[in-house]
N, C-alpha and C positions, 0 to 999 in steps of 0.2 A: 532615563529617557530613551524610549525606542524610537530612531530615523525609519520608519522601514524602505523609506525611497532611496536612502544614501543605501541599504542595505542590501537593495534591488541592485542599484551599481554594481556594488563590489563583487555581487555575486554574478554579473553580465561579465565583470574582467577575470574572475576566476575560471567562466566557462571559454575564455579563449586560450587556455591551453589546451582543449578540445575541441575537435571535429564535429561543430555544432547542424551540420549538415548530415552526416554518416546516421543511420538508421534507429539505433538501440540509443546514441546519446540524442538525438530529436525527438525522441520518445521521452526520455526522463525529463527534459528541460519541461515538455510541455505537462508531464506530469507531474513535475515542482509545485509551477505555478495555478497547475488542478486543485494540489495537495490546500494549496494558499488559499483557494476557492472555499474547498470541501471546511477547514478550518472556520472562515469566515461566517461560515452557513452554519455550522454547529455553537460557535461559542458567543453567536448572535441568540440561536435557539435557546441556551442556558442562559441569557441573560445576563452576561460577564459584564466586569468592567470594561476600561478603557484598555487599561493597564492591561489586563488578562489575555485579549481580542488581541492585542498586538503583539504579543509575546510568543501567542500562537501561532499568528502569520509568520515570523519571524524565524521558529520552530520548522515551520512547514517549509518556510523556503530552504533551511538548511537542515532538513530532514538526511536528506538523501544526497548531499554532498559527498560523499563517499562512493557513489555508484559509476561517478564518472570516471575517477580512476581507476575501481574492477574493471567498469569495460575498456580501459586503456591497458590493462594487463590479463586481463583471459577472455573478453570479449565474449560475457556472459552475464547471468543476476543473478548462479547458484552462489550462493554464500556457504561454506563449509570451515575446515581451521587453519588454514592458510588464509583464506577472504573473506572477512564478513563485514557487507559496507556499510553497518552502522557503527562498529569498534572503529573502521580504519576513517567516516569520518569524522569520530572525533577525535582518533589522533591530528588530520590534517587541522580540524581546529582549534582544538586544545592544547595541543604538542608543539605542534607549530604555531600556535599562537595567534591563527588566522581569524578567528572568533572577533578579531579587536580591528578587525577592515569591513565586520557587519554592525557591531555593536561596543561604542567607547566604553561603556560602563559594564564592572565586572556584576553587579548585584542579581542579574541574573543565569550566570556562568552555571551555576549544580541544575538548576531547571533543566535547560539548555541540551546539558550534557547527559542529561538523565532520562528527558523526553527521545533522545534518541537514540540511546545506546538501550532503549528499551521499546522502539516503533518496532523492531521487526522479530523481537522473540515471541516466542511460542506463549508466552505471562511474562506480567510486567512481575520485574522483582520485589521483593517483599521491603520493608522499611523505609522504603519515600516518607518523605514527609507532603504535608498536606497540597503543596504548590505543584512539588515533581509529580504524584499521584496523578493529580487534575491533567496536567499537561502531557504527560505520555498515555494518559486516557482518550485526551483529544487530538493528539498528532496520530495515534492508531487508527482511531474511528477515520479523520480525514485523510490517511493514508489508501483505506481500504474504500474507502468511498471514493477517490477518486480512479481507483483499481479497478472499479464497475464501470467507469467510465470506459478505461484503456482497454478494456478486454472486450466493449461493446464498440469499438469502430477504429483500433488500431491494427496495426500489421500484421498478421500472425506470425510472422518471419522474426519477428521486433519481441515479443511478448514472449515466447518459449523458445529457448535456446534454440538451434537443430530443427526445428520444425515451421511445417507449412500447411496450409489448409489441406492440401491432401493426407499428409501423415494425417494429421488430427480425425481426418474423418475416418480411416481405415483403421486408427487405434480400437482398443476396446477398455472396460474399465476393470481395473483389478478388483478381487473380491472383498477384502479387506478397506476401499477406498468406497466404494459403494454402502458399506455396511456401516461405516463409521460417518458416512453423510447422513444414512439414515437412521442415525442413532445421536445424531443432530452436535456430530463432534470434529473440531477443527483438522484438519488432516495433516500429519505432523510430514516435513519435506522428505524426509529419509525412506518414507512411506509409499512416496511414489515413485512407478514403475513404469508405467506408458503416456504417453502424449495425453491422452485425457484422464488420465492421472491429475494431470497437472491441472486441467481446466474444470475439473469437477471442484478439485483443493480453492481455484479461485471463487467459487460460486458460495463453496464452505464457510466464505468471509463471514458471512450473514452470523453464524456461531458465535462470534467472539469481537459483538459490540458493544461499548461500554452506554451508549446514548443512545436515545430509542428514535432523535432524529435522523441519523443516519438510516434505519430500516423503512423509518417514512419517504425517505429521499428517494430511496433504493423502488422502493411501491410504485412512487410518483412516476417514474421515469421508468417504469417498467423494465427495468436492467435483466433480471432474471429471464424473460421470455427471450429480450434481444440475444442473451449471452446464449440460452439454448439452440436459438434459431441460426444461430451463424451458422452454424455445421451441417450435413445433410450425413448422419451417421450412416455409414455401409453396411454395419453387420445390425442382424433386426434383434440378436438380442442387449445389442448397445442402445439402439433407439428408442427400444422398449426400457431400458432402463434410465436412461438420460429424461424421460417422458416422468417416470416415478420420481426421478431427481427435483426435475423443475413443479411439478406440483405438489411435492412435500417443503418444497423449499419456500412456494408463496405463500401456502398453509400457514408454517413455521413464521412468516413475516408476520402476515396478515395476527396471528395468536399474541404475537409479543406486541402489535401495537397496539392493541385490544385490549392486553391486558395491564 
């Protein structure tokens, strides 16, 4: 049996060891409860059980349990081998044992742990079985689906480490990050090199969705143009590229829910 209201508590007194005011964790909270959105709206679309729909929310809100503590210790979202906040929070919930202040019963503990230790890799690992598969296919899709959100109306300051709308607009895009968008390939972090680096790598999402409502979502709400539009790039051959970006990209949408 999933509470998910008792599970909204526990997870309100977990974020009071954090500065729920401070910029970068006001950002994650509200993108918790996106992720819980984005979830609801996908595994409504696949026609889930009861059982399933809740397991996801449940997913969703403790997706990212772990991020609050990186930015309580390098006050940042790069994950590398000292931090990666999907391992440390499933230490804080599984190690620690905290999993059992969101949900009494262990019968869905490997899901759980599996959906999230597997939201932020590059490919979900190989050998889930059929439940964990499902579910780190669904916290992914609403992880990135609610990412088109943040990236369309939060802070720039909040979103990329180091950076402000001015860097972002004075960057330009490295050759290999452009070429790998247009070769319709997820851009791996190590990859990037400049401020829009980073913000092309967000738009890339579109690559590497397992549901084809998420890309409908994405259409509806016209994410792509917003995300383009935020910036008034400086240099004309960024603008002319970022311009090839966003119409290969709707293209790319537009093809996959066609097909």
């Amino acid at each position: 049996m999933i509470d998910f209201e008792k599970a909204k508590v526990a997870f309100k007194e977990y974020l009071q060891d954090y500065d729920s005011k401070y910029g970068k964790i006001e950002l994650k909270i509200r993108h918790t409860y996106g992720v819980v959105k984005a979830s609801e709206y996908i595994t409504n679309k696949l026609l889930l059980d009861k059982e399933d729909i809740e397991l996801a929310r449940l997913i969703a809100l403790l997706h990212d349990i772990g991020r609050f503590e990186q930015i309580k210790q390098c006050d940042c979202f790069i994950d590398n081998k000292n931090i990666d906040h999907a391992e440390l929070g499933n230490e804080i919930l599984f190690e620690k044992n905290l999993i059992r202040k969101f949900i009494e019963n262990e019968q869905y503990d490997n899901i759980i742990s599996k959906a999230i230790l597997n939201h932020n890799k590059l490919a979900i690992e190989d050998n889930l079985n059929e439940k964990e598969l499902l579910h780190s296919k669904i916290i992914r899709d609403a992880d990135k689906l609610d990412n088109f959100r943040v990236k369309s109306e939060e802070d720039f300051e909040n979103i990329i480490d180091n950076a402000n709308k001015e860097k972002l607009e004075n960057s330009i895009i490295s050759e290999k990050i452009f070429d790998d968008f247009m070769n319709n390939k997820v851009i791996i972090s190590q990859d990037r090199k400049t401020y829009l680096d980073f913000w092309v790598s967000f738009i890339a999402f579109i690559f590497d969705f397992n549901f084809i409502s998420g890309l409908e979502y994405i259409k509806e709400m016209d994410y792509i143009n917003t995300i383009v539009n935020r910036l008034d790039y400086k240099n004309e051959d960024t603008k002319k590229k970022m311009d090839q970006i966003r119409k290969h990209a709707i293209k790319y949408v537009e093809n996959k829910i066609l097909n």
